[in-house]
N, C-alpha and C positions, 0 to 999 in steps of 0.2 A: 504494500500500500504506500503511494508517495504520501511526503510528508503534507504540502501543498492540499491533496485531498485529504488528513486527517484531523489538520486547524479547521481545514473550512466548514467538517460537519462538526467538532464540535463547538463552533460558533455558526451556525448555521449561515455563512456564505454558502453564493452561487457563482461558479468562477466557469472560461471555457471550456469547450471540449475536452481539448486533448489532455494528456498527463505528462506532467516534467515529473521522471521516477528520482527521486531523492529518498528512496527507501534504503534500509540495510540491505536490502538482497542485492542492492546495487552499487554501492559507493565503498572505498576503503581507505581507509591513509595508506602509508606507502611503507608502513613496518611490520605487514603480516608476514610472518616467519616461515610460512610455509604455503611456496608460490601453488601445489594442488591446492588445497584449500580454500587460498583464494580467490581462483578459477573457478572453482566449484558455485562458490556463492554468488560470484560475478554475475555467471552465466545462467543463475537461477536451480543449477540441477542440485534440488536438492536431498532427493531418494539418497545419493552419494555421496553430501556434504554431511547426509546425518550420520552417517554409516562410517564417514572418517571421521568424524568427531567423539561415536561412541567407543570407534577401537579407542582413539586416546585418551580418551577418558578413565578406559577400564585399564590402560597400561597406568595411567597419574590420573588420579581424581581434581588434582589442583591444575589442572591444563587450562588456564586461561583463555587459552586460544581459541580452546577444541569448545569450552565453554561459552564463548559468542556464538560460536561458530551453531551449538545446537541452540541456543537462543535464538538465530536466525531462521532455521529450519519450523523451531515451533510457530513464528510470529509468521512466517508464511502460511503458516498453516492456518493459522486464526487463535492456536491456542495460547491468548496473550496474557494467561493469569503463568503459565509455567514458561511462557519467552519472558519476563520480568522476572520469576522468580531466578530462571539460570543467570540472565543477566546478572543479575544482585550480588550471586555468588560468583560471579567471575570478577566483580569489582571485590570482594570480599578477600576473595584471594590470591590476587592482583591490585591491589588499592592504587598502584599510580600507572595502569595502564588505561592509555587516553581512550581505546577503542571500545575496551570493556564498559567505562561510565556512557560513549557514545551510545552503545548497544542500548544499556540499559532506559537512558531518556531516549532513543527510538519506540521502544517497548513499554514505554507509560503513555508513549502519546496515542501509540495503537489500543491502546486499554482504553484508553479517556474516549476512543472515539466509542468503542465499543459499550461502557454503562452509559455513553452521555450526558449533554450538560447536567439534567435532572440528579443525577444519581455517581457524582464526586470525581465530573471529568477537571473541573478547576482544582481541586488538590493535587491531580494526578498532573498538569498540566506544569503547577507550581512548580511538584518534585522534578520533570523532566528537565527546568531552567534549569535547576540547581546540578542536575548533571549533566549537562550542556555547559555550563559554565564550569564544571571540575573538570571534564575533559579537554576544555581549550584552556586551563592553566596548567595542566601536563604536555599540552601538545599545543601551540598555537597556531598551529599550521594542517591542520586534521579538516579536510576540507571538507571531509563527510560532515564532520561538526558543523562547521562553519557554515554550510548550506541549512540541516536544520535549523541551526540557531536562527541565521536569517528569515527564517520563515516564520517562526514562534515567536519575534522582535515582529515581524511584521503585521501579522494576525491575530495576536493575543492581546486582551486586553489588560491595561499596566498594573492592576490586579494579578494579574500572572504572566508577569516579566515581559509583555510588551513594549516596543517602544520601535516608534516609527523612524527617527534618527538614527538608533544605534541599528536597524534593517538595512539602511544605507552603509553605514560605516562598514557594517559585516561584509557589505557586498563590495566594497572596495579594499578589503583585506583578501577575499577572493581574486579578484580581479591582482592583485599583486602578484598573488602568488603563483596564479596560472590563469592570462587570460582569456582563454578558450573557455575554461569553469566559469571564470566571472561572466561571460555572453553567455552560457547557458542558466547562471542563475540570475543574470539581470532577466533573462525571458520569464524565469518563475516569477521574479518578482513583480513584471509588469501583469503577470495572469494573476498576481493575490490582487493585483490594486486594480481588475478590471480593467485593465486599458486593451486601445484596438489590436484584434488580430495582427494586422499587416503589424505593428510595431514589435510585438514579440516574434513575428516568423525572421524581421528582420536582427534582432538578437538572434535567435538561432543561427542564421544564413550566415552570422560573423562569425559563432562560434565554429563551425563547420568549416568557414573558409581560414581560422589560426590554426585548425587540423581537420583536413579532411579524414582522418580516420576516428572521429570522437563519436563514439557508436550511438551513447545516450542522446548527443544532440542530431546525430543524423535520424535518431526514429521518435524524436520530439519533432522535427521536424515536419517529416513522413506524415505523422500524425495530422498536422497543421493543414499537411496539403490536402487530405483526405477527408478531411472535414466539410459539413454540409454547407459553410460558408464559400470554400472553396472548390472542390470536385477536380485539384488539376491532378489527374492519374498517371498521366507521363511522368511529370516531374516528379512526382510522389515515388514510382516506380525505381525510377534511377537514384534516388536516395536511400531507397529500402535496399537495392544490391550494393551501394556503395557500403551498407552498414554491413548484410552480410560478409563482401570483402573484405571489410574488416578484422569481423571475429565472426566463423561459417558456424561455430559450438553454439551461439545463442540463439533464444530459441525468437524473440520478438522480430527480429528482420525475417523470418521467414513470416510471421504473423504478416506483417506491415507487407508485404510481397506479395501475398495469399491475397490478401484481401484487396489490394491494386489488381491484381490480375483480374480476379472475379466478378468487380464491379466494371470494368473493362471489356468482359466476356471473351478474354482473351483464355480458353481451355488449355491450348498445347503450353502455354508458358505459367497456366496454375499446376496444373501435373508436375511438371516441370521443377517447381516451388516444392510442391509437396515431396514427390521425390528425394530432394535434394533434403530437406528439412528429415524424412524419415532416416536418412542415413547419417544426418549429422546430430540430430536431437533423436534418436530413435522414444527415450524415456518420456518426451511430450509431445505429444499429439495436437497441440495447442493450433497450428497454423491452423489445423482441417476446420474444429472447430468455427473458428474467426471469417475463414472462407464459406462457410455454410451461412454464418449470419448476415454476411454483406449479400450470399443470393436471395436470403431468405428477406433481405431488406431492400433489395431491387425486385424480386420476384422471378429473376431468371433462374433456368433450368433446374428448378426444385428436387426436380427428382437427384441431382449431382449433389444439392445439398442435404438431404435426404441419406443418401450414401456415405459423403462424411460425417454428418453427425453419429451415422450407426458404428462406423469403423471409432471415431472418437470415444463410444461407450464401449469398447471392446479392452480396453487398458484402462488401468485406475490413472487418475490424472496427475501432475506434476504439483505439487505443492505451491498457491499462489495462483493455480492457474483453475477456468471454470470449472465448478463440479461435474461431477454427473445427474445430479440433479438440475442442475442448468441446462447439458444439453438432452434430456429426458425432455426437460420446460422448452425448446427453442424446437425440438425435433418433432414435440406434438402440434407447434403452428405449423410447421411446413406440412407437414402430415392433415390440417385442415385448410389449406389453401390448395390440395392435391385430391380434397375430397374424401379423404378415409378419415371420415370424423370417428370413429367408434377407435380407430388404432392412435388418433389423436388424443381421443381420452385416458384410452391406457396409457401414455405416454404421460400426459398430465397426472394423473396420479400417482404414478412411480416418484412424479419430483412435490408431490406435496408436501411432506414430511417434513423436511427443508425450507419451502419454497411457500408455508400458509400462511407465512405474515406480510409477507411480499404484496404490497396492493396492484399491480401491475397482472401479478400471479394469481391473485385473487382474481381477477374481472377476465382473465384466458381461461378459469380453471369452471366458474361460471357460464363464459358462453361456451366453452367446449365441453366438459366431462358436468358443471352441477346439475345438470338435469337428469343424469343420472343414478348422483350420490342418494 
């Protein structure tokens, strides 16, 4: 979850489309000890970040590292009472590593979004400064930090460590330190404060052009272009393979790729995607998914999407990435806009369970399967 998306619900902002990911799953300082590892989490795979993390663990219980590291995996997963709790202890027994307190205020701001303001996300929100500020007096230079922080100065109110200046100052200690980061977090900061489209894609478009291999800003980008303000799918396209040249191991450029292609109706170069994405992410199935919802969101060739949603339900999905219950819920509209309303309803109720408090879910679940319940 980017951080950008977890102020803004618990202060009930409405911010654009796309997502600038400033999550742990995505960001590092530059002193993880153990370059698998931090590959691992880079790239999102986290079935085999948890799995290195619990052999070290079971060799030293005090592995700080290995200890973010399954912090990470839990907070992708959503379970963010036991991501805070490992957290906690990896600050516990690592007190002065910057990345461990990082972890840790990543992990209370995913909680806070999770009980909500009602129910002690401003305590949760307080504690997060308080270790965002311990980890940039161990490390001043920890840009992972230095990006939440800027976003928690930005969106928070001074009740809980806000402050609109020091958002600015943050964001020019980034920009010092690598300016390709500061364009990609000047774009975050103009999506917290509302400002136009064009003005953030043009933040990215710099960051992109101080290194064209900056993967997060070439598929913040991508995003940008793909967007219902925009629709430009060429350009969109050639920034999704510049990211996967990049790094071919992640799994969001083939997302970003999938779904140019599909809205394009362009099949031999979605296969193509998919292909490429199964041999290089085999453990997430994620693009197929993403290409199913852009057909299932144009209306072309349903029945393709159709197919991948089914292949999608066939493997358990990547941590972080849609449930199965989601594409149970996505696979029973295409399944009634194809006319099998009765195999649309089974579909819909497989993702109830999950999926009844959902109001969206609620009014599909009603026109397709409640008249049967």
């Amino acid at each position: 979850m980017s951080f950008s998306a977890r102020v803004r619900a618990i202060l009930h902002f409405v911010f654009p489309i796309f997502l600038l990911v400033f999550s742990a799953s995505f960001a590092f300082s530059a002193d993880a000890k153990t370059a698998d590892g931090k590959t691992l989490w880079d790239q999102g795979r986290y079935r085999q970040l948890g799995k290195l993390a619990q052999d070290r663990l079971a060799h030293n219980a005090a592995d700080a590292e290995a200890l973010v590291w399954l912090s990470a995996v839990y907070d992708a997963s959503g379970d963010f009472d036991r991501a805070v709790e490992t957290a906690r202890h990896a600050t516990e027994v690592a007190p002065s590593s910057s990345e461990a307190h990082c972890q840790l205020a990543d992990t209370l701001g995913d909680k806070a979004l999770k009980v909500g303001i009602l129910h002690g996300a401003y305590p949760l929100a307080k504690q997060m400064r308080l270790e965002l500020d311990r980890s940039l007096q161990l490390d001043p230079g920890n840009l992972r930090c230095l990006r939440e922080s800027m976003g928690l100065y930005e969106q928070a109110p001074a009740l809980a460590g806000g402050s609109k200046s020091k958002a600015r100052q943050t964001l020019r200690q980034i920009s010092q330190i690598n300016p390709a980061d500061g364009a990609r977090a000047e774009a975050a900061l103009l999506q917290m404060q509302k400002r136009p489209l064009p003005k953030i894609e043009a933040s990215l478009r710099r960051a992109v052009q101080l290194d064209p291999r900056f993967y997060r800003a070439l598929i913040d980008l991508t995003s940008i272009l793909v967007s219902e303000s925009y629709h430009r799918y060429p350009e969109a396209e050639r920034f999704a393979r510049q990211a996967i040249a990049a790094d071919p191991d992640r799994a969001t450029g083939y997302v970003s790729l999938a779904e140019v292609c599909a809205r394009q109706q362009h099949w031999n170069e979605l296969e193509a995607a998919l292909d490429a994405a199964q041999r290089h992410i085999p453990d997430n199935p994620a693009p197929l998914y993403f290409a199913a919802l852009a057909l299932l969101d144009s209306g072309a060739d349903l029945a393709r999407a159709e197919r991948y949603l089914r292949k999608y339900l066939m493997q358990q999905p990547e941590a972080g990435a849609p449930t199965q219950a989601s594409a149970h819920w996505k696979l029973g509209l295409v399944l009634e806009k194809l006319g099998h309303l009765s195999d649309a309803a089974i579909e819909l109720r497989a993702a109830a369970t999950e999926k009844a408090s959902d109001p969206a879910f609620k009014s599909d679940f009603r026109r397709i399967a409640g008249r049967e319940a």
